[in-house]
DSSP file (Angstrom, degrees, kcal/mol; ACC not computed):
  #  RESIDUE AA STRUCTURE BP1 BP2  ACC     N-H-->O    O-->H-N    N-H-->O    O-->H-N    TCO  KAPPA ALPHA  PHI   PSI    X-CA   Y-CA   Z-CA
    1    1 A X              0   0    0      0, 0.0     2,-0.3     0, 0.0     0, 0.0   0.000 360.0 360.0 360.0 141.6  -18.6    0.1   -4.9
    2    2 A X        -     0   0    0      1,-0.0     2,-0.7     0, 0.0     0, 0.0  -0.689 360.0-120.9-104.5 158.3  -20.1   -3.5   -5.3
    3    3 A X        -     0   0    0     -2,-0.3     2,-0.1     3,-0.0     5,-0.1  -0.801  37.7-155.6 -82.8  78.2  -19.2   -6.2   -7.7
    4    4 A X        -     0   0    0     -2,-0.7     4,-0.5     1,-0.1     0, 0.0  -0.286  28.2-117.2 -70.9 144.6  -22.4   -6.9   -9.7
    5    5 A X  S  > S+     0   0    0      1,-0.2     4,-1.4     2,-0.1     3,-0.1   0.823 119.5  54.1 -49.8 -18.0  -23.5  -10.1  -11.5
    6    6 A X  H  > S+     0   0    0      1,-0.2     4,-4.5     2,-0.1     5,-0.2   0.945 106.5  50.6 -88.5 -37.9  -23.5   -8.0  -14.7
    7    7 A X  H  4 S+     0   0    0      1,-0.2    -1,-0.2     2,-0.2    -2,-0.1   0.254 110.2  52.3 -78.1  16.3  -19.7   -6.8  -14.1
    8    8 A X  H  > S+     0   0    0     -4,-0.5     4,-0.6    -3,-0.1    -1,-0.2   0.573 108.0  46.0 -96.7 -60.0  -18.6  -10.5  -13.6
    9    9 A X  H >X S+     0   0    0     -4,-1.4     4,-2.3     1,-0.2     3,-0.8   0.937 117.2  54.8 -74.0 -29.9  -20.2  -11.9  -16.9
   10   10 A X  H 3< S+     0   0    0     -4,-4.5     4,-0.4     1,-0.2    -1,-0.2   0.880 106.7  44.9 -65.5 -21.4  -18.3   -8.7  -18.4
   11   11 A X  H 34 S+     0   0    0     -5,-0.2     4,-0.5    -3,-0.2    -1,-0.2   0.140 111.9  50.2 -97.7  12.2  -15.3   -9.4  -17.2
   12   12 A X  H <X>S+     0   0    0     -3,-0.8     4,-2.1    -4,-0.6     6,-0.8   0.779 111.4  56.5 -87.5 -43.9  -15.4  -13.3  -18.3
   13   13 A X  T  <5S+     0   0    0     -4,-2.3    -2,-0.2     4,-0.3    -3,-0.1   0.692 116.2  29.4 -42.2 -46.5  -16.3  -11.8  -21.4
   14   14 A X  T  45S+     0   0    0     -4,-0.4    -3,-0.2    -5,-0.2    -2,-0.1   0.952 127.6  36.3 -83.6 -82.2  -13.2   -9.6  -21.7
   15   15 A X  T  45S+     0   0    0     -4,-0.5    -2,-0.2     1,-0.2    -3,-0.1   0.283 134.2  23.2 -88.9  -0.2  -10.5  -11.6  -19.8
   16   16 A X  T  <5S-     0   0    0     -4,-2.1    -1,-0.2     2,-0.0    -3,-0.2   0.464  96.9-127.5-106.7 -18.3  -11.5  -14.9  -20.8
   17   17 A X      < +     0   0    0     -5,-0.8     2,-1.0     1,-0.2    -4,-0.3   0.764  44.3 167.6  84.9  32.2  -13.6  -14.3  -24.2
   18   18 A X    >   -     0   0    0     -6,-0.8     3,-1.2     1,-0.2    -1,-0.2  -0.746  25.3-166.9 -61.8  88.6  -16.3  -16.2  -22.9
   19   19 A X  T 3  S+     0   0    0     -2,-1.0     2,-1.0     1,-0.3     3,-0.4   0.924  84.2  45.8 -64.0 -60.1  -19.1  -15.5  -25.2
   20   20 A X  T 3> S+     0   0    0      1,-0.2     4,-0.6     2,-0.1    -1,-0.3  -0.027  73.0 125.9 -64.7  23.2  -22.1  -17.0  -22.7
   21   21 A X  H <>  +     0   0    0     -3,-1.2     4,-0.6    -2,-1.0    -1,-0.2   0.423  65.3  59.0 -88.4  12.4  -20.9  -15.3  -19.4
   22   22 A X  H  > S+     0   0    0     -3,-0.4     4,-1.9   -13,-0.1     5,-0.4   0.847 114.7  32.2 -83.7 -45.6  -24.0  -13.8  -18.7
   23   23 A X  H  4 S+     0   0    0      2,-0.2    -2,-0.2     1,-0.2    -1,-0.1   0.455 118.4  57.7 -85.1  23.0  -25.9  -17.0  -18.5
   24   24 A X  H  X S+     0   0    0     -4,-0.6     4,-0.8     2,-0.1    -1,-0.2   0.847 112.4  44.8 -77.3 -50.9  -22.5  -19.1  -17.0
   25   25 A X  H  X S+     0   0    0     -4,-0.6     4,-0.9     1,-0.2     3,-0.3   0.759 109.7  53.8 -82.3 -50.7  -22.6  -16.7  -14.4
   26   26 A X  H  X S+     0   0    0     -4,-1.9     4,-0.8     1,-0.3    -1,-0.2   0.412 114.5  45.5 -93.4 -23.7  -26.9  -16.8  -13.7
   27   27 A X  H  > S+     0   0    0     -5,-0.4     4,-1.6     2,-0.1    -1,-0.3   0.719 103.7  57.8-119.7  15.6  -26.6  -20.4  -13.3
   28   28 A X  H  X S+     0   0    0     -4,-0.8     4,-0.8    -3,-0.3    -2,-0.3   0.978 108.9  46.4 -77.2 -68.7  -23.7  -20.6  -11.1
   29   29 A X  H >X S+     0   0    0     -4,-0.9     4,-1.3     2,-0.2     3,-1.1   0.799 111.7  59.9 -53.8 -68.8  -25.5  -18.4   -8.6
   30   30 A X  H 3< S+     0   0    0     -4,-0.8     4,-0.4     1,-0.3     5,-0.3   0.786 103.8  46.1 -19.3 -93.4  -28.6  -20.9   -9.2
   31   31 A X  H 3X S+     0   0    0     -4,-1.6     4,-2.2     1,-0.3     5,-0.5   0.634 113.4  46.4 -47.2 -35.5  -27.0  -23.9   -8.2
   32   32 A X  H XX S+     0   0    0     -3,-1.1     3,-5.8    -4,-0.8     4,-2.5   0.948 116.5  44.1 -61.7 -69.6  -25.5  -22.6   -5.1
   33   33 A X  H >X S+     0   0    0     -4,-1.3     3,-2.1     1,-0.2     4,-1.6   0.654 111.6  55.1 -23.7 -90.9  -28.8  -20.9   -4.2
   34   34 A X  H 3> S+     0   0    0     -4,-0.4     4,-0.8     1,-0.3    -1,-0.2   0.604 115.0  44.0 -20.3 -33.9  -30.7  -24.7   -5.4
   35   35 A X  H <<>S+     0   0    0     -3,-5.8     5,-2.0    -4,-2.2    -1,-0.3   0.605 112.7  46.3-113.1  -3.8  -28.0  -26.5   -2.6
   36   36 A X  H X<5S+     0   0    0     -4,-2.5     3,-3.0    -3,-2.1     4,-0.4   0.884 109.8  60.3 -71.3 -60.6  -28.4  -24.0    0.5
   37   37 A X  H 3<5S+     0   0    0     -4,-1.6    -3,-0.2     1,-0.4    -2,-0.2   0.817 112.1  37.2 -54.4 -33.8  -32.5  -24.3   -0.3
   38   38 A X  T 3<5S-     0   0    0     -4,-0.8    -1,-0.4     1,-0.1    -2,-0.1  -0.069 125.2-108.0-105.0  54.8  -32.2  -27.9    0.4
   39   39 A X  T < 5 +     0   0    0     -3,-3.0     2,-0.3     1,-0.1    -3,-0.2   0.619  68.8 142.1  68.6  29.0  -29.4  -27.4    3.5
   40   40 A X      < -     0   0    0     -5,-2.0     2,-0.1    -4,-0.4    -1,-0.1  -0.808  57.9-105.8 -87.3 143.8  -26.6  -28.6    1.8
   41   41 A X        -     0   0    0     -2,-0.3     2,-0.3    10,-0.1    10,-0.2  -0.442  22.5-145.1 -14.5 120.5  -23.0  -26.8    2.4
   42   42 A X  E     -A   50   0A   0      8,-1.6     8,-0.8    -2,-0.1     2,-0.1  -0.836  23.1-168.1 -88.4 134.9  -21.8  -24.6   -0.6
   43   43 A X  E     -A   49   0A   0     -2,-0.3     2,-0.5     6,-0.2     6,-0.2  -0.216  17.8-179.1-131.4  83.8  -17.5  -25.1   -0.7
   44   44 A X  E >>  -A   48   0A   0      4,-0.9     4,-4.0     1,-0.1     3,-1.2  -0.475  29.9-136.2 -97.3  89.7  -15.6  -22.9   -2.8
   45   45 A X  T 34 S+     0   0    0     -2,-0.5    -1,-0.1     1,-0.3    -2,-0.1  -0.272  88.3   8.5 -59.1 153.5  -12.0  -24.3   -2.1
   46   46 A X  T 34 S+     0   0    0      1,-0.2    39,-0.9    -3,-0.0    -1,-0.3   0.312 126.8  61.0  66.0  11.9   -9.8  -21.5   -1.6
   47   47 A X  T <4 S-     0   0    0     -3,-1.2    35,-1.1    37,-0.1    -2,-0.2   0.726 110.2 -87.5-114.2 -56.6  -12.4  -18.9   -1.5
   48   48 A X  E  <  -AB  44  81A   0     -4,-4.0    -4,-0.9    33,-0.3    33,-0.2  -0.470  36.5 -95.6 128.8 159.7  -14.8  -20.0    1.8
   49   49 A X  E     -AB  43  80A   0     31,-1.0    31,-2.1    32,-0.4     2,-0.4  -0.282  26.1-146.3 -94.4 169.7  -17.9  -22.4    2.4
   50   50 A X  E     +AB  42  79A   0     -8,-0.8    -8,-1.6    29,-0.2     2,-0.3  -0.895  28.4 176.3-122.1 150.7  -21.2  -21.0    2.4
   51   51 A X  E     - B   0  78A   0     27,-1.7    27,-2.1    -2,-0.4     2,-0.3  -0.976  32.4-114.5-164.0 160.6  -23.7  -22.8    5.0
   52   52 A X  E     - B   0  77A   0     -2,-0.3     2,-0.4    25,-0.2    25,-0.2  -0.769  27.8-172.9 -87.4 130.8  -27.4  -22.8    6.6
   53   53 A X  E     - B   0  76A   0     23,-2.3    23,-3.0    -2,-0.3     2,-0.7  -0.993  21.7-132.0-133.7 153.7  -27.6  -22.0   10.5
   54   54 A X  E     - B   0  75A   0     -2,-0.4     2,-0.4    21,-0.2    21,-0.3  -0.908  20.0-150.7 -98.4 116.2  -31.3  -22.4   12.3
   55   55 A X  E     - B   0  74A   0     19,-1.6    19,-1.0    -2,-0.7     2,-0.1  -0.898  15.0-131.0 -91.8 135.5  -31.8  -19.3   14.4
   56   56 A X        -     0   0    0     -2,-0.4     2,-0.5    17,-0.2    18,-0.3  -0.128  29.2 -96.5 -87.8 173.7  -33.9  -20.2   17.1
   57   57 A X        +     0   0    0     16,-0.2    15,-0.2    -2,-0.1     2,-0.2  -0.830  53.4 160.9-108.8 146.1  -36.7  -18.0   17.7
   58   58 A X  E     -C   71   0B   0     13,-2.0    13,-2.6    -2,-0.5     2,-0.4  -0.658  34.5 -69.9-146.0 171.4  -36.4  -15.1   20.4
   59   59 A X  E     +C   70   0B   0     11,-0.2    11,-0.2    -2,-0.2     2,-0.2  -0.881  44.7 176.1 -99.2 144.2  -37.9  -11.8   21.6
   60   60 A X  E     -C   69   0B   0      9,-1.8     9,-3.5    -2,-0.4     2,-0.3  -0.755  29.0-123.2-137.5-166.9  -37.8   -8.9   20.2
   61   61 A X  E     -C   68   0B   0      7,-0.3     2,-0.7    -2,-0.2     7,-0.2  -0.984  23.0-132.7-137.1 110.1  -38.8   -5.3   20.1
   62   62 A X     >  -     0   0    0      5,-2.1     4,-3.2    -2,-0.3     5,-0.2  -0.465  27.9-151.8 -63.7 100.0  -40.8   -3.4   17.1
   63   63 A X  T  4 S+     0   0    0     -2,-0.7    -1,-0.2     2,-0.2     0, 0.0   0.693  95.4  49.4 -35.2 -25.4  -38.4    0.0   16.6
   64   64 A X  T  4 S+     0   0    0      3,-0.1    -1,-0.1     1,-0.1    -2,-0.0   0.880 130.8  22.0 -89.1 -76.7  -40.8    2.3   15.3
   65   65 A X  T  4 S-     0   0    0      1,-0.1    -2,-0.2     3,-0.0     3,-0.1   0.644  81.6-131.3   6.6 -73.7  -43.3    1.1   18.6
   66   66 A X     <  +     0   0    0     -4,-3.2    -3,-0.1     1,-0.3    -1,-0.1  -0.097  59.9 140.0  98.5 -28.4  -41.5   -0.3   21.1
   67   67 A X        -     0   0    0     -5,-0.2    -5,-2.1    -6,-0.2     2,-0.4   0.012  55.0-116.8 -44.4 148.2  -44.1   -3.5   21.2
   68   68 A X  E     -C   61   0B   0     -7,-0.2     2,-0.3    -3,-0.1    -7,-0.3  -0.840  31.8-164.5-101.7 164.8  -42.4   -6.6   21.6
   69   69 A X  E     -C   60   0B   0     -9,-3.5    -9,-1.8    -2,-0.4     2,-0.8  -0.874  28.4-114.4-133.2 127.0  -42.6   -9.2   18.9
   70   70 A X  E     -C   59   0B   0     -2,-0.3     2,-1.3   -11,-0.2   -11,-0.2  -0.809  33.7-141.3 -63.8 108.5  -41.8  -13.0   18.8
   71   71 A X  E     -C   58   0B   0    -13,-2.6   -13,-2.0    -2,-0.8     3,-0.1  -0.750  29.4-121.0 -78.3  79.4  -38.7  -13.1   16.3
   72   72 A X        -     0   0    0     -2,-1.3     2,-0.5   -15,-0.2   -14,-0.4   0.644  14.9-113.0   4.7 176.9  -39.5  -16.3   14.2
   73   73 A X        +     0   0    0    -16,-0.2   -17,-0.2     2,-0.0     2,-0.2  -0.986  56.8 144.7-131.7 124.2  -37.1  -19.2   14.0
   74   74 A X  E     -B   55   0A   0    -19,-1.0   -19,-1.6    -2,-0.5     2,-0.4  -0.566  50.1 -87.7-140.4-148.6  -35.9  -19.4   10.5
   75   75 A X  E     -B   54   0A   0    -21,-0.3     2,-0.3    -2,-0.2   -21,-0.2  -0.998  34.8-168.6-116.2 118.8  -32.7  -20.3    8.4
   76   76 A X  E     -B   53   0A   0    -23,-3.0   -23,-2.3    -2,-0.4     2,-1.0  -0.776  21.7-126.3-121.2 159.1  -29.9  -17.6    7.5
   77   77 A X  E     -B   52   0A   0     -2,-0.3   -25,-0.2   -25,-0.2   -41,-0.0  -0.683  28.8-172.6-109.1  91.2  -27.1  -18.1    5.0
   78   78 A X  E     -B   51   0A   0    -27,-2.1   -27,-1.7    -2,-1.0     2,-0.4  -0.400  11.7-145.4 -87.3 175.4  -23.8  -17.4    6.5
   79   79 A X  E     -B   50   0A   0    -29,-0.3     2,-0.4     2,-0.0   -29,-0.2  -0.997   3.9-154.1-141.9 131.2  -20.4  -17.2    4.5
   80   80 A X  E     -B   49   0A   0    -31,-2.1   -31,-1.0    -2,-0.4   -33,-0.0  -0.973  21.7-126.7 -88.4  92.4  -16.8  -18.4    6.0
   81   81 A X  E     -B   48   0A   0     -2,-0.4   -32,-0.4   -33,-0.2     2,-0.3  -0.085  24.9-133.2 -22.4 142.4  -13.4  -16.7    4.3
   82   82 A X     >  -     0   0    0    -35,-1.1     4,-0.6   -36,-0.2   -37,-0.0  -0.410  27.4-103.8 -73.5 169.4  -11.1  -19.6    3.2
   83   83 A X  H  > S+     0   0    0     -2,-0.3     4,-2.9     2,-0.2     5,-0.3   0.703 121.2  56.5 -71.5 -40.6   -7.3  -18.9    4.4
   84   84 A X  H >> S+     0   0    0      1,-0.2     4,-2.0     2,-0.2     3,-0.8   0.965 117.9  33.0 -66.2 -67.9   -6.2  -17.9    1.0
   85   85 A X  H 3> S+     0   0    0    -39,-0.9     4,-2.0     1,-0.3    -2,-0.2   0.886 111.9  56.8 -49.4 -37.1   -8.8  -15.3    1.0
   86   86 A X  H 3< S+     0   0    0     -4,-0.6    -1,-0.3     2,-0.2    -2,-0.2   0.970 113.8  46.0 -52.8 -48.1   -8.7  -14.6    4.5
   87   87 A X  H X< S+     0   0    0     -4,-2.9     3,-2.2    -3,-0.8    -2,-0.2   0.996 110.8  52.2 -64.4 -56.0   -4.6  -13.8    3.7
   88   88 A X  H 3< S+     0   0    0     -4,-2.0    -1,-0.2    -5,-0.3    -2,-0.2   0.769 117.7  35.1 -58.6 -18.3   -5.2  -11.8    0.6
   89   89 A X  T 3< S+     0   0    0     -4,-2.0    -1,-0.3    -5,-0.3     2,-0.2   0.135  91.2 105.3-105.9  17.2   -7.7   -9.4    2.2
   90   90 A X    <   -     0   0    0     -3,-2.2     2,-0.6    -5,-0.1    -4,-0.0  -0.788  67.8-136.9 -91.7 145.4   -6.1   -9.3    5.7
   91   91 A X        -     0   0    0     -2,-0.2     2,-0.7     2,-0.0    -2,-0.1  -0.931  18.2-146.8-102.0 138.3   -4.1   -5.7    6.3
   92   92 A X        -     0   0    0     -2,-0.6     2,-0.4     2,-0.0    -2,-0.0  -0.858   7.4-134.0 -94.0 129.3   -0.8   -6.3    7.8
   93   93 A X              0   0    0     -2,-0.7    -2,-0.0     1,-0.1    -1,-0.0  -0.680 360.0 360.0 -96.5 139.2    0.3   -3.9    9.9
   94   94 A X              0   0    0     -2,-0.4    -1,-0.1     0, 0.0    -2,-0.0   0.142 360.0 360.0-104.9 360.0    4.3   -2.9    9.3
């Protein structure tokens, strides 16, 4: 099950009484979006950075075909675990 934008501003709404969590929530997700689009670093201490990487452009192979293709060169949006997250989601094995 995923974690939607509406079940965020509901649960600001509930556990903090934040009357305005749908649009707190719609322009947080803006702004990050608004500093990846111009290549900036996102960094959510204790949570993990968000960042831009240039994929070079490569061959590839159409599936349904088999032609090969030139695979663009574009910009992908990768996400880093902080160490506090990285610990709270890790399973230790006992």
């Amino acid at each position: 099950m995923a974690l939607t934008r509406a079940e965020i501003a509901e649960r600001l709404i509930i556990k903090v009484g934040l009357p305005t969590a749908q649009e707190f929530v719609d322009k947080f997700f803006e702004e990050i979006a608004r500093k990846l689009e111009r290549g900036e670093m996102v960094k959510l201490t204790g949570f993990g950075n968000f960042e831009l990487k240039l994929k070079s452009a490569r061959p590839g192979r159409n599936p349904k075909t088999g032609q090969e293709v030139t695979i663009s060169e574009r910009r992908v949006t990768t996400f880093r675990a902080g160490q506090k997250l990285r610990n709270r989601i890790d399973f230790k094995k006992e």
